[in-house]
C-alpha positions as CSV (number, residue, x, y, z in Angstrom):
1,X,-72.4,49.2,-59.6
2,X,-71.0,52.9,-57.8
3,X,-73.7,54.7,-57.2
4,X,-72.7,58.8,-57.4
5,X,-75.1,61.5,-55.9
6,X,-73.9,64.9,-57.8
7,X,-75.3,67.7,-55.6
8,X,-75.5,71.1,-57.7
9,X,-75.6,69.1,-60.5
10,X,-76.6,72.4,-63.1
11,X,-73.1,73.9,-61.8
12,X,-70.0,73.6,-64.7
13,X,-67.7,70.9,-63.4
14,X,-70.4,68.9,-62.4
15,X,-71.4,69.0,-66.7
16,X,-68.0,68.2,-67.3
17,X,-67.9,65.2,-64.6
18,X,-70.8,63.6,-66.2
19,X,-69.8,62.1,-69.2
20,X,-66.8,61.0,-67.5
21,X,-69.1,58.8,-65.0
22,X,-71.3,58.0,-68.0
23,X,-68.4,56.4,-69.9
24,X,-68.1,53.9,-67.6
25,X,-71.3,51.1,-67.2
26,X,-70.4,50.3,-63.9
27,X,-72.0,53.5,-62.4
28,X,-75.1,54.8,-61.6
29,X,-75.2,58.6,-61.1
30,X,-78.0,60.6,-59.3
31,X,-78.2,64.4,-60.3
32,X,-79.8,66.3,-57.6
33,X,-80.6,70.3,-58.3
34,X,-83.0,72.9,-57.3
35,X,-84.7,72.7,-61.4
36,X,-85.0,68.8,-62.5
37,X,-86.1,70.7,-65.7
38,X,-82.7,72.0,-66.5
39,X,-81.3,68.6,-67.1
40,X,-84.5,66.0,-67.8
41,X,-83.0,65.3,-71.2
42,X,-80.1,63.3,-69.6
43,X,-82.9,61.2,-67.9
44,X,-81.6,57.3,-68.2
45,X,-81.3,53.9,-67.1
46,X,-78.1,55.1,-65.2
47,X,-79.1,58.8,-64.6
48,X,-82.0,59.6,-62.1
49,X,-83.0,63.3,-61.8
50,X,-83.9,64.7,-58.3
51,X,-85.2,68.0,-57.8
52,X,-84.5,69.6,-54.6
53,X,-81.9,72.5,-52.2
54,X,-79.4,71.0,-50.4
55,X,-81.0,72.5,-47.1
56,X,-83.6,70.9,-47.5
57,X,-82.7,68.1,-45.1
58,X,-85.3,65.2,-45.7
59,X,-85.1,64.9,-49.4
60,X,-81.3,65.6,-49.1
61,X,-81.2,62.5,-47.0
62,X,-83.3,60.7,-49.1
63,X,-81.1,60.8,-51.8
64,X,-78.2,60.1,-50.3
65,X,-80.0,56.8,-49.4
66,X,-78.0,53.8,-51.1
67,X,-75.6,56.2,-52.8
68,X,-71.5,55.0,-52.2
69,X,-70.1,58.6,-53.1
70,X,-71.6,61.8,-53.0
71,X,-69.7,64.6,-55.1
72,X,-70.7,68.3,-54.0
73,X,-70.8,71.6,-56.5
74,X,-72.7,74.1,-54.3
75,X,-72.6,77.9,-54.5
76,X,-74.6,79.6,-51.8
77,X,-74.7,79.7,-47.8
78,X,-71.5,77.0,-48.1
79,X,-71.1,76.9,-44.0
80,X,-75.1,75.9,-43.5
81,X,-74.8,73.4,-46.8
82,X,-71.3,72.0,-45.5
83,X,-73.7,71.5,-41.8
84,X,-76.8,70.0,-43.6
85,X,-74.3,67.4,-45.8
86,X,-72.3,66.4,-43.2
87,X,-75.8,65.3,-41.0
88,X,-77.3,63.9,-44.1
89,X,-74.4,61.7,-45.0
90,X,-74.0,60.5,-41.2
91,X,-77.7,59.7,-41.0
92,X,-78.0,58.0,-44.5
93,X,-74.7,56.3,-43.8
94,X,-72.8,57.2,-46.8
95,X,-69.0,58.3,-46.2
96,X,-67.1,59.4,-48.9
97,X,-67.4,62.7,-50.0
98,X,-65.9,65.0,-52.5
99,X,-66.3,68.7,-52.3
100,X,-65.2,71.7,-53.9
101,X,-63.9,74.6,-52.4
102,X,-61.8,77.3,-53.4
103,X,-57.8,78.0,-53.9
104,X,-56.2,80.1,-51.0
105,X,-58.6,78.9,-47.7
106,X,-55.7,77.9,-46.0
107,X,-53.6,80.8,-46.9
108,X,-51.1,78.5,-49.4
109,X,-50.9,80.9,-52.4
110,X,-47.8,82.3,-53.0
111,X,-48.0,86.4,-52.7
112,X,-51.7,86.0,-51.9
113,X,-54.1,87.2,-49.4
114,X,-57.6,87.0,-50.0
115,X,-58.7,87.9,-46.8
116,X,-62.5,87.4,-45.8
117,X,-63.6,86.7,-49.2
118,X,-63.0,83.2,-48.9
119,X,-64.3,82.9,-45.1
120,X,-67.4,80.7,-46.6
121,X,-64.9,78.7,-48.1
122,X,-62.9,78.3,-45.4
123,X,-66.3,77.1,-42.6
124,X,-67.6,74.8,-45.1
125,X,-63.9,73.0,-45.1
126,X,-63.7,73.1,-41.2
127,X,-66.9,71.0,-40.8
128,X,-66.4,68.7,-43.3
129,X,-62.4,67.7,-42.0
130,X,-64.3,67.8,-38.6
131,X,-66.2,65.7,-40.0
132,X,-65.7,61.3,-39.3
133,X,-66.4,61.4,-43.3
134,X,-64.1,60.2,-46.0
135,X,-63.8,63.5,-47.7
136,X,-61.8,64.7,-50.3
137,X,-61.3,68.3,-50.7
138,X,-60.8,70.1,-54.0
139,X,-59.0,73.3,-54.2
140,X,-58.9,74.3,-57.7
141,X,-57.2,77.7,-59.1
142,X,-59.2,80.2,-61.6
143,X,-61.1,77.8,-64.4
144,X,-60.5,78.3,-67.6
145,X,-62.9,76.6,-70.0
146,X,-60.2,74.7,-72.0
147,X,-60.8,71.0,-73.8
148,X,-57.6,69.6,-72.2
149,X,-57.2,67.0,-69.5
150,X,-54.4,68.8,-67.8
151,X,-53.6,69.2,-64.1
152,X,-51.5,68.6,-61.2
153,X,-52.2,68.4,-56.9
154,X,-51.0,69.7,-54.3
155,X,-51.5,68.9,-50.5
156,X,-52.7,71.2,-47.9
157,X,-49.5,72.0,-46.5
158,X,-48.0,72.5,-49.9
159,X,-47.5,76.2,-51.4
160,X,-50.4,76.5,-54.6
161,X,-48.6,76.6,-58.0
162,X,-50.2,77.8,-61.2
163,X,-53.2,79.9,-61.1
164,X,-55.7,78.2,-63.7
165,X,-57.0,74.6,-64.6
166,X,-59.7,73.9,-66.8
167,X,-63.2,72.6,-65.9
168,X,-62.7,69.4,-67.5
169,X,-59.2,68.8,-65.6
170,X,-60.9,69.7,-62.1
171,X,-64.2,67.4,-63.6
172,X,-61.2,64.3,-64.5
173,X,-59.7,64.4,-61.2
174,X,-64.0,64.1,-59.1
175,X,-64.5,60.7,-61.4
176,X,-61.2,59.7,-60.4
177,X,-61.5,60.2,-57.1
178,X,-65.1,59.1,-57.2
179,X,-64.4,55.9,-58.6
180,X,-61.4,55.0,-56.6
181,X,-62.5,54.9,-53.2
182,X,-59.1,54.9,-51.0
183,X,-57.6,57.4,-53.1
184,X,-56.5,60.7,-51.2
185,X,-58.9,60.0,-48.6
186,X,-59.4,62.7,-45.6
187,X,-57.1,64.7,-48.2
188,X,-57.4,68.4,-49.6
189,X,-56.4,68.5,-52.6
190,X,-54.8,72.1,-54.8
191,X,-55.7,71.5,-58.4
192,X,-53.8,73.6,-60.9
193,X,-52.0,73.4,-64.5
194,X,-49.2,72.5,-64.5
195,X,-46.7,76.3,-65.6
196,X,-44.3,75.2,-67.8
């Protein structure tokens, strides 16, 4: 049994990643969001609801308790949330950790500069790969709200290509990662279509 804590779970790739983890009766996942209410009706023998905000530290760290991956969709005061994670996760013991973040934090877009737009982005990402956790890092481009499994990574030293993906893709690639635990490890990760 995995056992998958989804923090922001209301937010739209997380709705996408959830059938993906449901698919497969090996995991357990825990949806944790500021209004349980929201999402009750997915209530299960392999979905628990949690209602809480990420900085609130003790039920944070409660829920991480027993969880093997926890999967982060947060929107907000990313730097503080990035802080509160990182010291939940140490003190609950859980390591790997797969968060979203934004396209263009490390400057990698072609003919872009986004300038202090993305500085949230950016602090949230500096204390997590300060971190001793096993993050992964997801950078995906503009979402487009296609029903097509259709993407491709680049690394963080790599130029961005393409400037869309669709939800599902981005929500494809968090089961993949959360379900194989080695894979692209202390790694950030650009997710884009492929241009053809």
């Amino acid at each position: 049994m995995v056992n998958v804590l989804i923090l922001g779970a209301n937010g739209s790739i997380a709705r996408h990643a959830l059938p993906f983890f449901r698919v497969d009766g090996s995991v357990h996942v825990t949806l944790y969001l500021r209004k349980a209410h929201r999402l009750q009706h997915l209530q299960s023998e392999r979905v628990r609801i949690i209602e809480g905000d990420v900085m609130d530290r003790v039920t944070l760290q409660k829920a991480m308790t027993g969880q093997d991956v926890v999967y982060a969709n947060l929107a907000g005061n990313l730097e503080a949330m990035a802080k509160n994670v990182v010291e939940a996760m140490n003190a609950a013991g859980v390591k790997r950790l797969i968060w979203i973040s934004s396209m263009g934090i490390y400057n990698e877009v072609p003919g872009e500069t986004y300038g202090t737009i993305l500085d949230p982005y950016r602090k949230s990402v500096q204390i997590i790969e300060s971190s001793n956790l096993d993050y992964t890092i997801l950078r995906p481009a503009w979402f487009t709200d296609q029903d097509e499994i259709d993407y491709e990574i680049t690394q963080k030293n790599e130029p961005f290509r393409g400037s869309v993906v669709s939800r599902k893709s981005v929500a494809h690639l968090v089961a993949k990662l959360a379900l194989t635990p080695d894979l692209a490890v202390r790694c950030s990760l650009g997710v884009n279509k492929p241009v053809r």
